[in-house]
C-alpha positions as CSV (number, residue, x, y, z in Angstrom):
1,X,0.0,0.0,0.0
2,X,3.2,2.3,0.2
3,X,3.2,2.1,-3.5
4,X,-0.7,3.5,-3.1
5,X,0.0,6.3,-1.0
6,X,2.8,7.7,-3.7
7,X,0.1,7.8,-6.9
8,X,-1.8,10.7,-7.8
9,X,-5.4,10.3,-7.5
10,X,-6.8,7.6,-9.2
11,X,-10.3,7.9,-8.3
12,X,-12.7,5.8,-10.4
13,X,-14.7,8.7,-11.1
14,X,-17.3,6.1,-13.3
15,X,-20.6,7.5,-11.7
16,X,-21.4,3.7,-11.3
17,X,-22.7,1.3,-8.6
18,X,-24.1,4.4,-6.3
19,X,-26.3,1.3,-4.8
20,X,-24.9,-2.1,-4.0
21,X,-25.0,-4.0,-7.2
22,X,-27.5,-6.9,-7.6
23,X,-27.2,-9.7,-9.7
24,X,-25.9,-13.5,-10.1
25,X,-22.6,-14.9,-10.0
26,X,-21.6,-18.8,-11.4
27,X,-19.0,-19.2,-8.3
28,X,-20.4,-20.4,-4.8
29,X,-23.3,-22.7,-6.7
30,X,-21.3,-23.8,-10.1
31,X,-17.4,-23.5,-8.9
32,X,-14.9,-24.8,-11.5
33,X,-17.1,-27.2,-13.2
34,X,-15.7,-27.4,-16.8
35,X,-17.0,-31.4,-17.4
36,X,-19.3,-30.2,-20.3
37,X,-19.4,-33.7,-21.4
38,X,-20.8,-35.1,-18.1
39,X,-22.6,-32.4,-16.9
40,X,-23.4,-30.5,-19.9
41,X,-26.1,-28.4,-18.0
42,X,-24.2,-27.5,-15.1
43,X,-20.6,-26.8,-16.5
44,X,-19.3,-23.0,-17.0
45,X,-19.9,-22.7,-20.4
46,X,-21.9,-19.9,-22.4
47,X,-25.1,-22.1,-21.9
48,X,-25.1,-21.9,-18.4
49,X,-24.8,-17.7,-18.4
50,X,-27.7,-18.1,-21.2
51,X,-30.0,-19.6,-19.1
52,X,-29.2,-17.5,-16.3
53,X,-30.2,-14.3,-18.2
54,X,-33.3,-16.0,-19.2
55,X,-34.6,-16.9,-15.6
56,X,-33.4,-13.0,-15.0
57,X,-35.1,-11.4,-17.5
58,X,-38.7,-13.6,-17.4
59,X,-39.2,-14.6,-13.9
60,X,-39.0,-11.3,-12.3
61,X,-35.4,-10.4,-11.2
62,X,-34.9,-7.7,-13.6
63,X,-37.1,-5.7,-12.3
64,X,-36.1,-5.6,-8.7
65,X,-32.9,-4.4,-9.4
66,X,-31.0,-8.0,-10.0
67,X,-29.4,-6.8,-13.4
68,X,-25.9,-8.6,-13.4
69,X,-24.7,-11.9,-14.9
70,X,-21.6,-12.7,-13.8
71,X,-19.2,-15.3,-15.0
72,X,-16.6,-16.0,-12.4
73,X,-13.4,-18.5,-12.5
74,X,-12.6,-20.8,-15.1
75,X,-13.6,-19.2,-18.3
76,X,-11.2,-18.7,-20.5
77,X,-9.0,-21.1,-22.4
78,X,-5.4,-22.2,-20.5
79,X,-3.4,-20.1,-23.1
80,X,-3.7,-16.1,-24.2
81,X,-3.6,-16.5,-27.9
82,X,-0.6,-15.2,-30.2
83,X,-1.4,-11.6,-29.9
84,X,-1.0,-12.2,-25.7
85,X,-4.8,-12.0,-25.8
86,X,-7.0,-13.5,-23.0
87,X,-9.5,-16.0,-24.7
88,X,-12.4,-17.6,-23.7
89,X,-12.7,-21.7,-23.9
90,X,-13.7,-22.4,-27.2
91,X,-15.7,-25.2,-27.0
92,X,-17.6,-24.1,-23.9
93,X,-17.8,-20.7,-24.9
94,X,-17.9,-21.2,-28.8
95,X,-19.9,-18.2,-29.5
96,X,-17.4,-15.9,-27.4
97,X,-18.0,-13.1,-24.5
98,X,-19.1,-10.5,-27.5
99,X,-21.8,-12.5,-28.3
100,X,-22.6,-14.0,-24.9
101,X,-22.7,-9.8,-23.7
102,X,-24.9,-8.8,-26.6
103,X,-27.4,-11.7,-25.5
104,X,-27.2,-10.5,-21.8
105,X,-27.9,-6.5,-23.5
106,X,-30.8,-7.5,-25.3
107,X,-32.2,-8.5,-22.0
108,X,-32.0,-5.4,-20.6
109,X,-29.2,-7.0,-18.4
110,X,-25.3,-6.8,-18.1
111,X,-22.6,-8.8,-17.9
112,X,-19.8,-9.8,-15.6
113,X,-16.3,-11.5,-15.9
114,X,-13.4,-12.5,-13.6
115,X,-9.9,-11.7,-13.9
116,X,-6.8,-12.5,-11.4
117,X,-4.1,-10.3,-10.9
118,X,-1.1,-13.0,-10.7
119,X,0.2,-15.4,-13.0
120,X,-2.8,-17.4,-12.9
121,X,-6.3,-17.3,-11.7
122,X,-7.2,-19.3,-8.3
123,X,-8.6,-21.9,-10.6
124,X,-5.0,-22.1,-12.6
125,X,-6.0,-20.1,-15.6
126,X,-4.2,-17.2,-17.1
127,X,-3.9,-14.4,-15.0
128,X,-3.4,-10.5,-15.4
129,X,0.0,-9.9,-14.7
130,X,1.3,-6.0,-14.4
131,X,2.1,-6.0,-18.6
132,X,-1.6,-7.3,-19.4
133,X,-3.8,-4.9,-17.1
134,X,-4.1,-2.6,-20.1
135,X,-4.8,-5.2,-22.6
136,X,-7.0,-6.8,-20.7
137,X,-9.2,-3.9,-19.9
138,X,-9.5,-2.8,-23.0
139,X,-10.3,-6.9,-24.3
140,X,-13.1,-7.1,-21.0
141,X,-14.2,-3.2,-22.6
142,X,-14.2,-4.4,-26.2
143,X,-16.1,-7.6,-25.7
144,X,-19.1,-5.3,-24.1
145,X,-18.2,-6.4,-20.3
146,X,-20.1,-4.2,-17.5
147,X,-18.4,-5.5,-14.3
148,X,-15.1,-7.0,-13.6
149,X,-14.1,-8.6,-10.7
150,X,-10.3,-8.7,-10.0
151,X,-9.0,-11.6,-8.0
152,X,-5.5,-11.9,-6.2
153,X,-4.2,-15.2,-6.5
154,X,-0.6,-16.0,-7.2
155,X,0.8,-12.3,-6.9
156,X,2.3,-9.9,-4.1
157,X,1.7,-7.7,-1.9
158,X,3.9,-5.3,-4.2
159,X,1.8,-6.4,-6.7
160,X,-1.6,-6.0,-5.8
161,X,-0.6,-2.4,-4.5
162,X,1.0,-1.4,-8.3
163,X,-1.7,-3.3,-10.0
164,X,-5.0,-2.8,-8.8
165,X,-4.8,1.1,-8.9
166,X,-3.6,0.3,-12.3
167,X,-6.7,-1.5,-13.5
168,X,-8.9,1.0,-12.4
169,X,-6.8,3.8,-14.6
170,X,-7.2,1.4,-17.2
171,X,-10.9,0.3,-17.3
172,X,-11.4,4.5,-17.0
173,X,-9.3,5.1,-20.0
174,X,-11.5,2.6,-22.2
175,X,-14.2,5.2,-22.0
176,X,-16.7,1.7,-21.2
177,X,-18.9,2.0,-17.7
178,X,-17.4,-0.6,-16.2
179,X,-17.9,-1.4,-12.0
180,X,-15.0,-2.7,-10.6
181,X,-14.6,-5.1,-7.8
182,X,-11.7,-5.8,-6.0
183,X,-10.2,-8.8,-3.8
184,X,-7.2,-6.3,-2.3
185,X,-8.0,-6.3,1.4
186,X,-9.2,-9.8,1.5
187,X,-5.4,-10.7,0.5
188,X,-4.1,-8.4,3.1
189,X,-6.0,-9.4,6.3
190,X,-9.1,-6.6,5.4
191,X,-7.8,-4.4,8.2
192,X,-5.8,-1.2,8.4
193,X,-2.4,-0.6,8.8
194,X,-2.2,-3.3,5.6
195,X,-5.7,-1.9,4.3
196,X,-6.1,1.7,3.7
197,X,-10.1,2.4,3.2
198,X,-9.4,5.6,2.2
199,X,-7.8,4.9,-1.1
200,X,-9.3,1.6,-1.6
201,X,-12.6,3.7,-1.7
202,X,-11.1,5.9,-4.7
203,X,-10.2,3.0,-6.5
204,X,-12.6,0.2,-6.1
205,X,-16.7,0.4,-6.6
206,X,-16.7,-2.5,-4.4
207,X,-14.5,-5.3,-2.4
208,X,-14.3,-8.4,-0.9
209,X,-12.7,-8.0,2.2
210,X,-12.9,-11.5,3.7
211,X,-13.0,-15.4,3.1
212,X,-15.0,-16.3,0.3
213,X,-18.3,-17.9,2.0
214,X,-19.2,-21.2,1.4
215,X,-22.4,-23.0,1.7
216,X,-22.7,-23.9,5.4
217,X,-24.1,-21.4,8.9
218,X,-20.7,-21.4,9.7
219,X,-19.8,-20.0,7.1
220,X,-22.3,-16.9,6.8
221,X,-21.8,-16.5,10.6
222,X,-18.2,-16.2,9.8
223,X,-18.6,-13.5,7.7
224,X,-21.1,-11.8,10.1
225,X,-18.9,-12.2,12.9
226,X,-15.6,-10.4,11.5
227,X,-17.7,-7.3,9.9
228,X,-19.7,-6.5,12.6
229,X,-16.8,-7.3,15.1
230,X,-14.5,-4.5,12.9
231,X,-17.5,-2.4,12.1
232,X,-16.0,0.7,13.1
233,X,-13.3,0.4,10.6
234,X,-15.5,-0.9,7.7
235,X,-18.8,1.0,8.3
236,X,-17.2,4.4,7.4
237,X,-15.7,2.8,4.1
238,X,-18.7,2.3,2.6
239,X,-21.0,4.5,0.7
240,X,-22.4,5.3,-3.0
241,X,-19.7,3.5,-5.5
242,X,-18.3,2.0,-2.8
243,X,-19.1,-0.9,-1.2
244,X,-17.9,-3.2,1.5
245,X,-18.6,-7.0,-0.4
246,X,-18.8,-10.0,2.1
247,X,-19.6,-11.7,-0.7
248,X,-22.7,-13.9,-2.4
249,X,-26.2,-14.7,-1.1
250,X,-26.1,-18.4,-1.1
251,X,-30.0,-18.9,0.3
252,X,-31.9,-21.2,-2.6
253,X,-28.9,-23.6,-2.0
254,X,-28.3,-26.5,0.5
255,X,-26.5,-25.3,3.4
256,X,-29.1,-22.8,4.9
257,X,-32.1,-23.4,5.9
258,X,-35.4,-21.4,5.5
259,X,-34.5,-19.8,8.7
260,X,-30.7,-19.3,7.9
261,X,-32.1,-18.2,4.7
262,X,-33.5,-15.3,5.5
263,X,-31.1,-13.8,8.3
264,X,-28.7,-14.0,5.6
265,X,-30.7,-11.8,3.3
266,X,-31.7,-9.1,6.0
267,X,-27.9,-9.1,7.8
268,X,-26.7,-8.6,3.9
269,X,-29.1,-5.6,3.6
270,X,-28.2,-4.1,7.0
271,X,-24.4,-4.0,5.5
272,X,-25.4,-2.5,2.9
273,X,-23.6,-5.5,0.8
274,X,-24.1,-6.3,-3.0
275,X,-26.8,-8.7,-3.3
276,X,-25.3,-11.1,-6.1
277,X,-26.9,-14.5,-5.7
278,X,-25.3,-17.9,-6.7
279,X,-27.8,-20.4,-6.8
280,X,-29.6,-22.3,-9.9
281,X,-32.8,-19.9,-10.7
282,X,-33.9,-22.9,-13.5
283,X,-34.5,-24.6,-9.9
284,X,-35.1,-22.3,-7.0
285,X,-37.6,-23.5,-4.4
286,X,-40.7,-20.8,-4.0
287,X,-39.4,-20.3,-0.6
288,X,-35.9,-19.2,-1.3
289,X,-36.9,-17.0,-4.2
290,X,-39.2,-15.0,-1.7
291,X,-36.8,-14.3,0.5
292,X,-34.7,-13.5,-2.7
293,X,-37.8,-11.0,-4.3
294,X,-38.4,-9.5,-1.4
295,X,-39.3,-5.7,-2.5
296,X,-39.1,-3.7,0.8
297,X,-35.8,-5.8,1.4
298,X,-34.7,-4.5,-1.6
299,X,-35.5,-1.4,-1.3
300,X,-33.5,-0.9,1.6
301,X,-30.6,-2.4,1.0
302,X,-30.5,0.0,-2.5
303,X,-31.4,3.2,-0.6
304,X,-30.0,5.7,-1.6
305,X,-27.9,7.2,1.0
306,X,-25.9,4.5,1.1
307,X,-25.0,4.0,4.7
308,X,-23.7,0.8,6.4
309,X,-25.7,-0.1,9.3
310,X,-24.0,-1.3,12.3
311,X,-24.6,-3.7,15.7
312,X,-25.6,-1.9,18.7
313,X,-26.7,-4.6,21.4
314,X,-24.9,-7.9,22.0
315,X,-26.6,-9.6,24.5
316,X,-26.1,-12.3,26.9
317,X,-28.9,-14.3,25.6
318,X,-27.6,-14.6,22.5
319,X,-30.1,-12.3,20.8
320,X,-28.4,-9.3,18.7
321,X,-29.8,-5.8,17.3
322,X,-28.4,-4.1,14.5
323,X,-29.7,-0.7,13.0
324,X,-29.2,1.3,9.3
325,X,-30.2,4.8,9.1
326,X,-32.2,5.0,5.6
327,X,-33.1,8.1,3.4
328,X,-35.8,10.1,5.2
329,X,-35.1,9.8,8.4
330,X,-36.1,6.3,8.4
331,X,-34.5,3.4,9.5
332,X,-34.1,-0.3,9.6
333,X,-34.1,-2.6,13.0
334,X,-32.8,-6.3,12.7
335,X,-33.0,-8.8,15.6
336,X,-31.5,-11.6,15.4
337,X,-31.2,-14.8,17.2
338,X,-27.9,-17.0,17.6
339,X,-29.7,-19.2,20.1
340,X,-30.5,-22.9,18.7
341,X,-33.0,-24.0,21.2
342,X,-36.8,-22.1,20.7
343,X,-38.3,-19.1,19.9
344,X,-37.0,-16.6,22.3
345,X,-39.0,-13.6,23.1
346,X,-36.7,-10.1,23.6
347,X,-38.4,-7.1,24.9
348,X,-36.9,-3.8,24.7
349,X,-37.8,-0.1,23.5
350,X,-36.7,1.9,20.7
351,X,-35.4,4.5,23.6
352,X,-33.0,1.7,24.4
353,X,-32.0,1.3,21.3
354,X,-31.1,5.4,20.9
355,X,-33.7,6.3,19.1
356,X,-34.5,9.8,19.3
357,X,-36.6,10.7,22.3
358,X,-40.6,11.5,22.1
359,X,-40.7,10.4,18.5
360,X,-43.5,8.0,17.1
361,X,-42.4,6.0,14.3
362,X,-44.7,3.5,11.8
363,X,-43.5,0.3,11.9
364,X,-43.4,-2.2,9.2
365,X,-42.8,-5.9,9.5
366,X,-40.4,-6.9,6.5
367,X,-40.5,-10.2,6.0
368,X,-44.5,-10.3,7.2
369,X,-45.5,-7.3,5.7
370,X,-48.0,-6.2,8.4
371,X,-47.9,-2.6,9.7
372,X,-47.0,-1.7,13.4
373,X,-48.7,2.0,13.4
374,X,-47.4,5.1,16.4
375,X,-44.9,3.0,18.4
376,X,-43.6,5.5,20.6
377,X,-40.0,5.7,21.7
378,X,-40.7,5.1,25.0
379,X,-42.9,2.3,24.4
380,X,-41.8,-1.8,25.7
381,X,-42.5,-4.3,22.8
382,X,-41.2,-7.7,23.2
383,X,-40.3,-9.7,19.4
384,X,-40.3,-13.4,18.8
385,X,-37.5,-14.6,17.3
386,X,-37.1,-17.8,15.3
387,X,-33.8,-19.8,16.2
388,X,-31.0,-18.6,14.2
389,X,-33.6,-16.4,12.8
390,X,-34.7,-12.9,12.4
391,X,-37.2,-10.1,13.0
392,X,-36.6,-6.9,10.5
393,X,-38.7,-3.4,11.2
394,X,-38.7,-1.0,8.5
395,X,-39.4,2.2,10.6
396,X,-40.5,5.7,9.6
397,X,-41.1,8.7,11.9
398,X,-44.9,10.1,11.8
399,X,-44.5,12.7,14.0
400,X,-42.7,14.7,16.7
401,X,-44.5,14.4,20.3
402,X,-42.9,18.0,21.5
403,X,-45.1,20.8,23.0
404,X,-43.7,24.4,22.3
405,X,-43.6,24.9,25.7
406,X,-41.7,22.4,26.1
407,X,-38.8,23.3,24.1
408,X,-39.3,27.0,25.4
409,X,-38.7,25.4,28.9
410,X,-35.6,23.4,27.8
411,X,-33.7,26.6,26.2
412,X,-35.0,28.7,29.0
413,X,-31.4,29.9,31.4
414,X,-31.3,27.9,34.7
């Protein structure tokens, strides 16, 4: 990062992702399958990100904001071709990216691809090195590519810190919209002194800062546990075009179940996190894809001022409040239960939470949908919560309970 702190600005300066990016991503459900010949219809190949679009474009996704398909590892063929180009695989991607893109356009949806910056990709294909960024970025720009996600296998720290600011100059300097997320502070721990937010923020439109999650409760809780645990540093980092990424939504899939399922979605949305799913949609379970199509979910995890929401109670029962100040002076409440035993019920009061005092908010269930009208601040109200489950409020102030005499009498001397 020393190498950072010496560059002049490089700011993306795109105008893009101002709210988390939503989509779908081939990696946590689809991995490095390239067995086309044995399992032709779940391999990474050009049929795969086809169908994808499809279920994107007809069953509803679009419209809620899921816009990105993204092909991750394993795309390309093991060898740049004469010119040093990167190619994709030709017989699992016989039409080529420009064509794949072009089908993904004429959906009204974009594309995604993956890049490494090392000698190879994770998955052992050919990777960006320093001498390719530029070639590269303008190959990804050419081909009609909307978001690329740079990986950091097999390269430095020296590396990373010459060739990630690098790529952003040169995806800018295609003159393409292209978002650009970066692995960088996951390979350097994902804290400061070895991460600086500051400039990562100026490079990056979003980043993974963590392990990559797998499909398991431990592994989401993982996650959970290290970003609400360093809040204080990552919270501030985030913001419109730049997002904190502790990576896909993995509900629809086998690990989680319904429960599981839908913490992950609201914890996600409190973090203000990119909601890119990697599951099948030819064969998502009713269930999952409600959690997934949830539009008052959605709407707060894209509002529009952008800020991280945080943890504010921790408590000895194993029961856990976090909080994201939305547009409007509304807000968002999650509770959520670690406990694996029953429903536990946890009273409390939005004055304990630090809500303003002698306000009366509208309350709205999320995930039920049924409206909670004048809760006072003041007010007790106890919430049920589902083992290893949540409760989410969406919460918006009606009015303020102040008598002018009142405030007279506070600013009076004495």
């Amino acid at each position: 990062l020393a190498l950072a702190l010496a560059l002049p600005s490089v700011a993306l300066e795109n105008g893009l992702a101002r709210t988390p990016p939503m989509g779908w991503m081939s990696w946590e459900r689809f991995r490095c399958n390239v067995d086309c010949q044995a399992d032709p219809r779940n391999c990474i190949s050009e049929q795969l990100f086809f169908e994808m679009a499809d279920r994107l474009a007809e069953d509803g996704w679009r419209e809620l904001g899921y816009e990105y398909v993204n092909i991750d590892d394993c795309w390309s063929a093991k060898q740049r071709d004469a010119a040093g180009q990167l190619v994709p695989d030709p017989k699992r991607f016989p039409s080529g990216i420009k064509a794949l893109a072009d089908y993904v356009h004429a959906r009204g949806l974009k594309l995604g691809i993956y890049g490494d910056l090392g000698t190879f990709t994770c998955g052992g294909y050919p990777g960006t090195m320093l001498e390719h960024v530029k070639q590269d970025a303008q190959t990804f720009a050419a081909w009609g590519v909307d978001m690329l996600k740079l990986d950091g296998c097999y390269s430095s720290a020296e590396e990373q810190a010459k060739g990630y600011p690098e790529m952003a100059r040169a995806l800018n300097a295609t003159g393409r919209p292209i978002v650009y997320s970066c692995s960088w502070p996951a390979y350097q721990g994902g804290l400061p002194p070895k991460v600086n937010y500051t400039i990562l923020a100026e490079i990056c439109n979003l980043w993974r800062n963590y392990d990559d999650i797998q499909d398991s409760w431990d592994s989401v809780l993982s996650i959970v546990d290290w970003f609400f645990t360093n809040q204080d540093v990552l919270q501030p980092a985030a913001g419109p075009g730049h997002w904190n990424d502790p990576d896909m939504l993995i509900i629809g899939n086998f690990g989680l179940s319904y429960e599981q399922s839908r913490s992950q979605m609201a914890l996600w949305t409190m973090m203000a996190a990119p909601l890119l799913m990697s599951t099948d949609l030819r064969t998502i379970s009713p269930g999952a894809k409600e959690i997934l199509q949830n539009r008052l979910m959605i709407q707060i995890n894209q509002d529009p001022l952008g800020i991280q929401g945080h943890r504010i109670v921790k408590e000895k029962s194993h029961i856990e409040v976090f909080v994201r100040p939305l547009s409007q002076a509304a807000s968002a409440l999650v509770f959520f239960s670690r406990r694996t035993d029953m429903p536990f019920r946890y009273t409390t009061s939005l004055a304990k939470l630090h809500f303003p005092q002698d306000a009366v908010y509208e309350v709205q269930d999320v995930y039920v949908g049924k409206m909670i009208g004048a809760l006072k601040t003041a007010d007790n109200f106890s919430v049920i919560i589902n083992p290893s489950g949540v409760v989410m409020w969406y919460l918006r102030p009606m009015a303020l309970l102040v008598e002018p005499w009142h405030v007279v009498r506070q600013q009076a001397p004495g």
